[in-house]
C-alpha positions as semicolon CSV with decimal commas, in nm:
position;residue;x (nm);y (nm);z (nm)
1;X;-1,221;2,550;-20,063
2;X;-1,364;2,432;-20,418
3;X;-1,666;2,601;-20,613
4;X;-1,865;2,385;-20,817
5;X;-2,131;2,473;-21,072
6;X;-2,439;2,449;-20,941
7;X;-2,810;2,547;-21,145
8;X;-3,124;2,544;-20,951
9;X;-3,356;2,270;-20,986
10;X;-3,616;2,459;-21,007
11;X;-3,463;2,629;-21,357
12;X;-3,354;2,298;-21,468
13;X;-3,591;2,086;-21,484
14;X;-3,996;2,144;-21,590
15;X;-4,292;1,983;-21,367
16;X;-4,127;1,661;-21,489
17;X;-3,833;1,570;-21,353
18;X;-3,603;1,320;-21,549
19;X;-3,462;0,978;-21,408
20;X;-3,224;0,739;-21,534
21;X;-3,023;0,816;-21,829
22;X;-3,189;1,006;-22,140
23;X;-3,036;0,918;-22,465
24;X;-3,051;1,225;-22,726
25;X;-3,133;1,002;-22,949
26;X;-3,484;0,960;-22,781
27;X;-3,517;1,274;-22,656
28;X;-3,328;1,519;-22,823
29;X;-3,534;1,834;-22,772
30;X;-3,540;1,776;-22,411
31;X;-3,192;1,719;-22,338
32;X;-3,077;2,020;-22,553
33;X;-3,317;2,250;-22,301
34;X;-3,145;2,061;-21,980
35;X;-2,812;2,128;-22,123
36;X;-2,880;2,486;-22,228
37;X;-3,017;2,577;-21,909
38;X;-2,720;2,431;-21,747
39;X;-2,521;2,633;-21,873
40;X;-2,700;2,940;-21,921
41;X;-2,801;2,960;-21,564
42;X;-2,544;2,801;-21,366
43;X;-2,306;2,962;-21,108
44;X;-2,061;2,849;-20,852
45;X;-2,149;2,800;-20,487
46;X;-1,879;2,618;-20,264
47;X;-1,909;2,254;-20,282
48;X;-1,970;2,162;-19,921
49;X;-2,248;2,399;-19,929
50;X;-2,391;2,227;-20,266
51;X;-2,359;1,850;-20,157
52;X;-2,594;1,962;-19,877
53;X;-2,860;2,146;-20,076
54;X;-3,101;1,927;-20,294
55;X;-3,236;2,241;-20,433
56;X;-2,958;2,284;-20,623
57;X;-2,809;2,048;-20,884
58;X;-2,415;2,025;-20,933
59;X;-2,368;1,972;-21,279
60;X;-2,153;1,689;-21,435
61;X;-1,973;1,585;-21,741
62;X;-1,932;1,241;-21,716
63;X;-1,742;1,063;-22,011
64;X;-1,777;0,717;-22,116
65;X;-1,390;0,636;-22,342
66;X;-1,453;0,392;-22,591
67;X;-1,203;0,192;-22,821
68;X;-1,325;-0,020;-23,124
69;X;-1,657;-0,198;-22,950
70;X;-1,496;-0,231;-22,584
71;X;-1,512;0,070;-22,333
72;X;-1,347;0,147;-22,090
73;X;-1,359;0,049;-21,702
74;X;-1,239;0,268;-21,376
75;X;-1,192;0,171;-21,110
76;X;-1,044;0,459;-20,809
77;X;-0,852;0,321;-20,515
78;X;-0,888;0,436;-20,116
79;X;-0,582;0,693;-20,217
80;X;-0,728;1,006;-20,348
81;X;-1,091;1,167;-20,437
82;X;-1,412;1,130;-20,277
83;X;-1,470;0,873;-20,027
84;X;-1,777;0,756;-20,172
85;X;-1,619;0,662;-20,481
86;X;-1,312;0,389;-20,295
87;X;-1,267;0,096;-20,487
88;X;-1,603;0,144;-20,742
89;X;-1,618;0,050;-21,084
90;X;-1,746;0,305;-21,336
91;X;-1,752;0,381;-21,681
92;X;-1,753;0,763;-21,668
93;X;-1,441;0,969;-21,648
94;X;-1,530;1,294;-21,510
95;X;-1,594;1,552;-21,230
96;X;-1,694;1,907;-21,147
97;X;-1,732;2,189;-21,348
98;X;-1,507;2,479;-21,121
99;X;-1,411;2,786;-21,223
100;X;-1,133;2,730;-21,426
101;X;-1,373;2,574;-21,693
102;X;-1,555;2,965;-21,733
103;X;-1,316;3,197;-21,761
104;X;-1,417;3,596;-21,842
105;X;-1,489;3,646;-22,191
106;X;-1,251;3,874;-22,411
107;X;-1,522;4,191;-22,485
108;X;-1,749;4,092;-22,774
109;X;-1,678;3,708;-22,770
110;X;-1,944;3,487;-22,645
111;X;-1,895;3,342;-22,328
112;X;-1,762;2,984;-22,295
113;X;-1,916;2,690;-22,214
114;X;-1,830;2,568;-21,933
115;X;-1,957;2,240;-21,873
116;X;-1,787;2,141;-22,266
117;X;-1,452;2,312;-22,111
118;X;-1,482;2,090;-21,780
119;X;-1,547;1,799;-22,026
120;X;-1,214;1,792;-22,166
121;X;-1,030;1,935;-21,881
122;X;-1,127;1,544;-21,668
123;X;-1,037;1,384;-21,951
124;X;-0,675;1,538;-21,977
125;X;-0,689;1,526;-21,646
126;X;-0,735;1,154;-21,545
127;X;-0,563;0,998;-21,925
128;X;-0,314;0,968;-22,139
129;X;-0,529;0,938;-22,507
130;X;-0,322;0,862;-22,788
131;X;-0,602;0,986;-23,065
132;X;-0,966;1,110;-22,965
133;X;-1,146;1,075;-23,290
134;X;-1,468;1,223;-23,207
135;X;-1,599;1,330;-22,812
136;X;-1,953;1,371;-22,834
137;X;-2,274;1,459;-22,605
138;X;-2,514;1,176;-22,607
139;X;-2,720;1,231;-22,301
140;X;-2,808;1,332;-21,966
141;X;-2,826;1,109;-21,616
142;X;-3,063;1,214;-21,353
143;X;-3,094;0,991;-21,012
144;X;-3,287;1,132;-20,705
145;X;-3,302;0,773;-20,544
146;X;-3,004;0,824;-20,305
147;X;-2,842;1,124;-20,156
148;X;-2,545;1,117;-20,398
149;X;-2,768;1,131;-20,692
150;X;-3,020;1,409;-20,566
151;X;-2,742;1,670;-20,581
152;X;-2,615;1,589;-20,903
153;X;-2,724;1,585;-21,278
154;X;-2,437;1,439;-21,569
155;X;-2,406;1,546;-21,903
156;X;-2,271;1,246;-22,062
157;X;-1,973;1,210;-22,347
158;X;-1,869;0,966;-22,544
159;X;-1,510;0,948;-22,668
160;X;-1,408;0,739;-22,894
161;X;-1,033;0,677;-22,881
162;X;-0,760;0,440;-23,106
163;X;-0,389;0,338;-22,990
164;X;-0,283;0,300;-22,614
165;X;-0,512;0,455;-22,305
166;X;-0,312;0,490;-22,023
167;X;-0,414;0,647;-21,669
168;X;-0,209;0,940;-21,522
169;X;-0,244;0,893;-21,121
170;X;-0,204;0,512;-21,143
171;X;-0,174;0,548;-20,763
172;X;-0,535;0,641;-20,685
173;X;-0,736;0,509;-21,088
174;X;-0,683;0,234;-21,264
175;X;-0,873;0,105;-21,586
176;X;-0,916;-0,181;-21,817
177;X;-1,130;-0,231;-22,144
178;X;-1,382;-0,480;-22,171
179;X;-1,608;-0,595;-22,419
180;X;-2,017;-0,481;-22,402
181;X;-2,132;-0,816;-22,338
182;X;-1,925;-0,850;-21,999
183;X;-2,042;-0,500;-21,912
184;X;-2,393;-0,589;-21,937
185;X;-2,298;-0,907;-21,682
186;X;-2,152;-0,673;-21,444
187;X;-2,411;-0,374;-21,464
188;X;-2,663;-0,684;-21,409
189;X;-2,476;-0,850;-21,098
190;X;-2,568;-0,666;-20,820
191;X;-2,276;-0,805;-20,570
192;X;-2,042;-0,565;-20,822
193;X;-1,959;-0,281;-20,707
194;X;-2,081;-0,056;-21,032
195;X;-2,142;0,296;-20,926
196;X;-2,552;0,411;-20,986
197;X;-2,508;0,612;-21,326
198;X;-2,267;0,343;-21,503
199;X;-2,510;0,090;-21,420
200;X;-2,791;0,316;-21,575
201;X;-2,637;0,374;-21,888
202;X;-2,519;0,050;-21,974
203;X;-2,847;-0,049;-22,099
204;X;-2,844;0,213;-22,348
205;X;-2,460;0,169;-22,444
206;X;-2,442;-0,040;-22,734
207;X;-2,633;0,152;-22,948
208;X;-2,444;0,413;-22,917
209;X;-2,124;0,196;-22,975
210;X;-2,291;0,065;-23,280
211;X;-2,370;0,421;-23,405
């Protein structure tokens, strides 16, 4: 049975409700509020429970691994994970915040973040990094188009990595790096099979790249 951090969307979100990915460097003041309430008013609920409840929204770090100008592409196999991820490209390395990520605070210490804790933890998790040189928020992803998407809201990282990137469970991930111009072909081709929130941030990408 696995617990996943959930926050209401009623406490998340204002009378507006976000779609697509939001950049902070557009809308800084906005994200910082989705983020803080996030985390500030999260809790764990079992999973099964939360992928059937679109009043709740299941919060996700979701980071994009970038080396030089070229980032880096996923791709998980039929061996392992969530079915409706089998043989889909992404960009985003990442997964549940559980409670691992939020351990008890020691008595007078604030209490940890957990989605930053979960952030890391996927990345350990699912790579072998040689040198992270920074790992930074630079947005949120909201999608209430599909099913997936209504139960879910991403906090999206970028990590920007030198040396060799290799993937631990080889068996079930595999990855490549390409360049931002072929990304932009793929995110634009609809035959490819680019999962919803890689092809929505893609757009935005380069900038941050650049920056």
């Amino acid at each position: 049975m696995e617990f996943v951090w959930v926050v209401k969307r009623r406490e998340l979100f204002d009378l507006h409700t976000p779609h697509g990915f939001l950049s902070l460097a557009d809308a800084r003041d906005e994200i910082e509020r989705y983020v803080a309430r996030a985390r500030e008013r999260g809790f764990f609920v079992e999973r099964r429970h939360a992928e059937q409840d679109s009043s709740l929204k299941q919060i996700i770090p979701y980071n994009v691994i970038v080396r030089g100008k070229d980032v880096l592409l996923l791709q998980r196999s039929k061996k392992g994970g969530d079915a409706r991820l089998f043989d889909k490209l992404s960009i985003g390395a990442g997964g549940h915040v559980n409670p691992e990520d939020a351990p008890p605070a020691a008595a007078g210490a604030p209490p940890a973040d957990p989605i930053a804790a979960c952030a890391r933890r996927e990345l350990d998790e699912e790579l072998v990094l040689d040198r992270v040189t920074s790992f930074d928020p630079i947005g949120v992803i909201n999608d209430d188009t599909n099913a997936v998407g209504s139960v879910h809201f991403g906090v999206v990282h970028l990590a920007r990595v030198t040396g060799d990137v290799r993937v631990r469970e080889t068996e079930i991930l595999s990855a490549r790096f390409v360049g931002h111009d072929e990304l932009e072909r793929l995110a634009a081709d609809p035959s490819v099979n680019l999962e919803t929130w890689s092809r929505l941030i893609v757009p935005s990408l380069r900038a941050h790249i650049a920056g």
